[in-house]
C-alpha positions in Angstrom: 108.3 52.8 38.3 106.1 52.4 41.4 109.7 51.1 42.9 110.7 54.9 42.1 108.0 56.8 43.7 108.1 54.9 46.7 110.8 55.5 49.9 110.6 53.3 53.1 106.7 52.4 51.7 105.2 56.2 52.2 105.1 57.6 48.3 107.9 60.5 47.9 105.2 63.4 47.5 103.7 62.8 50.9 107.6 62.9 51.9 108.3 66.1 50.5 105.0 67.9 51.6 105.6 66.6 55.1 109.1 67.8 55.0 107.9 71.2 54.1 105.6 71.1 56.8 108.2 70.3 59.4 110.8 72.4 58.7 108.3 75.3 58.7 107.0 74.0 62.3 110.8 74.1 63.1 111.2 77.6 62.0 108.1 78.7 64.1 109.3 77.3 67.0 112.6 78.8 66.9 111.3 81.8 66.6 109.2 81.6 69.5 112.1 80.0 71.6 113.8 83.2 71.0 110.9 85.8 71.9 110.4 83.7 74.8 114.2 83.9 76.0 114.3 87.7 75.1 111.8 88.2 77.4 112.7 86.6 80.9 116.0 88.1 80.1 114.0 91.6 79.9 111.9 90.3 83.1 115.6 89.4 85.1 116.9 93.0 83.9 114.1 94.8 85.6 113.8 93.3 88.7 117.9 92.9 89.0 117.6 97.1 88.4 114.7 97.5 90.6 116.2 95.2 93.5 119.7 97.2 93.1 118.2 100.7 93.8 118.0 101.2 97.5 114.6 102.0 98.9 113.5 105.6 100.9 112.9 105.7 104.3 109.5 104.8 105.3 109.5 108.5 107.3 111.2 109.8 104.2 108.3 109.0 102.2 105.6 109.9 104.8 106.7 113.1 105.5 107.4 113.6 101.9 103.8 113.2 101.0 102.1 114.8 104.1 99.9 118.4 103.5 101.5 120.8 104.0 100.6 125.3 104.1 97.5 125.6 102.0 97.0 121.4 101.4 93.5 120.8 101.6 92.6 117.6 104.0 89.2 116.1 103.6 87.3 115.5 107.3 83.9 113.5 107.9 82.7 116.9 108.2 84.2 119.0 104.9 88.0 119.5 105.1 90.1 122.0 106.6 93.7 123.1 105.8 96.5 124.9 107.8 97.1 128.3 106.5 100.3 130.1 108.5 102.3 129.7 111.3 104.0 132.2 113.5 106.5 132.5 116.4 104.8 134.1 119.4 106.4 137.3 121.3 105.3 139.1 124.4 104.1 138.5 127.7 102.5 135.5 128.0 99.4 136.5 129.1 98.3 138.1 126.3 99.2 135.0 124.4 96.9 133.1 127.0 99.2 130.3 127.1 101.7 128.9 129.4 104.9 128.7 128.4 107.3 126.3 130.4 110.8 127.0 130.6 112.9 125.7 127.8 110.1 126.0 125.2 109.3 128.2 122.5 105.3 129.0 121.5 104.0 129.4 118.2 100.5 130.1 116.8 98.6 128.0 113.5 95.8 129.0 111.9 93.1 126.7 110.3 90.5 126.9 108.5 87.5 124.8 108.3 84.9 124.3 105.8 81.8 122.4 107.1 80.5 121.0 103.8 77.4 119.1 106.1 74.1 120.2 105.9 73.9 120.9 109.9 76.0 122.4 112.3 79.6 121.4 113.3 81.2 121.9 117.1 84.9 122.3 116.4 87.1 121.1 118.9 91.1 122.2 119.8 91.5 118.5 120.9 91.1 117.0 117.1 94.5 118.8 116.8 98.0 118.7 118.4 101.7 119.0 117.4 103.2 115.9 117.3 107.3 114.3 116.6 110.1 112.1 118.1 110.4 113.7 121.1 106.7 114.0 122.0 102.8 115.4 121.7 101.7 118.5 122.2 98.6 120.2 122.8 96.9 123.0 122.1 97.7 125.6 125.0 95.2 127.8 123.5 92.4 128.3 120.7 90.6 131.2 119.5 86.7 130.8 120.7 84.6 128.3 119.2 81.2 128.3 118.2 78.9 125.8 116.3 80.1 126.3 112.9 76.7 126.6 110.9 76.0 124.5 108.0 77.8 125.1 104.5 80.2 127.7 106.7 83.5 128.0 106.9 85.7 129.3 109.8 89.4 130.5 110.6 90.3 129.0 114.3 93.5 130.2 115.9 95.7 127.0 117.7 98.2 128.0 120.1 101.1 125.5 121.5 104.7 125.3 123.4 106.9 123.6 121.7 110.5 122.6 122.0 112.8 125.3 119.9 114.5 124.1 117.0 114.5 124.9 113.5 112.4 122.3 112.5 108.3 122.5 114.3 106.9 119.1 114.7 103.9 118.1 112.7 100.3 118.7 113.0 98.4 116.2 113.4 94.3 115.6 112.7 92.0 113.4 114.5 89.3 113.1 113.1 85.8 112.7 115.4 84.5 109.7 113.5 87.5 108.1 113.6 89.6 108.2 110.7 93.5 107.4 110.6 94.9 110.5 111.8 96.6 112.9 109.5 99.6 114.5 109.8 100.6 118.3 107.9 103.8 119.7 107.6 105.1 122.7 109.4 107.8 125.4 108.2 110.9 125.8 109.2 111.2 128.3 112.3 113.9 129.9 109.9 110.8 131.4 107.8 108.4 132.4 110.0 107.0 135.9 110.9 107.0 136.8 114.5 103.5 137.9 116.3 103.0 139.9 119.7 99.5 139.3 120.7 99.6 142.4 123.2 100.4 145.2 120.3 98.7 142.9 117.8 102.0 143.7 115.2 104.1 142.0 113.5 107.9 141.3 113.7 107.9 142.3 117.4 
């Protein structure tokens, strides 16, 4: 009888239990095996996908996701934003800009908002037109004062610019030395025309 309930000297109970036990461990493992394969698969699949797709253009992407008309851009001082643009007609001295042969000039307006609790000297030089072919800096601004303390003001920039449907950029440097920023201009195609000397528009 003890012969019976005996195999290979370990009593057939503890066999069977121990079985039991095994093939569940098995079972578990299996499973995970699976989950685990299942998901570098998944892992391979997105970065296969995201490595086929080609990439935009660094300028693509910046001049994608510059300010542009009405943008708010946050200064050490406040922020300021660029409000219109116009083409400029008329004798030039009304304009009060020189305008070299071959180029075009056109008038921005800004606004900006001194949030500081003291007053703020605005200077043209924190802003020029800038793209592949060049700067270009203001040939004009409307007078500036000190800007008083929790004040805003509208400032008048005036350039010449090479003609072209598409204006360069604006770009913002700021007095304590930020990274300069850069706003998008409209098309030429869409702008209003201003004569300084009659003070009208469209002529």
């Amino acid at each position: 009888m003890a012969a019976e309930e005996q195999v290979n000297g370990v009593p057939t109970a503890f066999s069977a239990g121990r079985r039991r036990r095994v093939d569940k461990t098995l079972v578990v493992a299996a499973v995970w095996a699976v989950a685990l394969t299942g998901g570098v698969l998944g892992v391979a699949a997105l970065i296969g996908n995201d490595g086929s797709s080609p990439s935009p253009h660094p300028r693509t992407l910046q001049r994608a996701h510059a300010p542009g008309p009405g943008d708010r851009v946050l200064t050490s001082f406040g922020s300021f934003s660029m409000n219109s643009v116009q083409t400029l007609v008329g004798p030039q001295r009304a304009m009060h800009l020189t305008v070299p042969r071959g180029l075009q000039p056109v008038q921005v307006m800004v606004t900006v908002n001194n949030l500081q609790h003291r007053s703020l000297t605005v200077q043209s030089g924190w802003f020029r037109l800038v793209d592949a072919r060049g700067s270009f800096p203001v040939g004009y601004s409307s007078p500036i004062h000190r800007l008083a303390a929790l004040t805003t003001k509208g400032i008048l920039l005036r350039f010449a610019v090479p003609p072209g449907s598409r204006l360069p950029r604006l770009e913002y440097r700021d007095p304590a030395g930020r990274a300069p920023v850069l706003v998008n201009l409209p098309s030429t195609d869409v702008l209003q025309t201003f004569n300084p000397a009659t003070h009208q528009h469209g002529g």
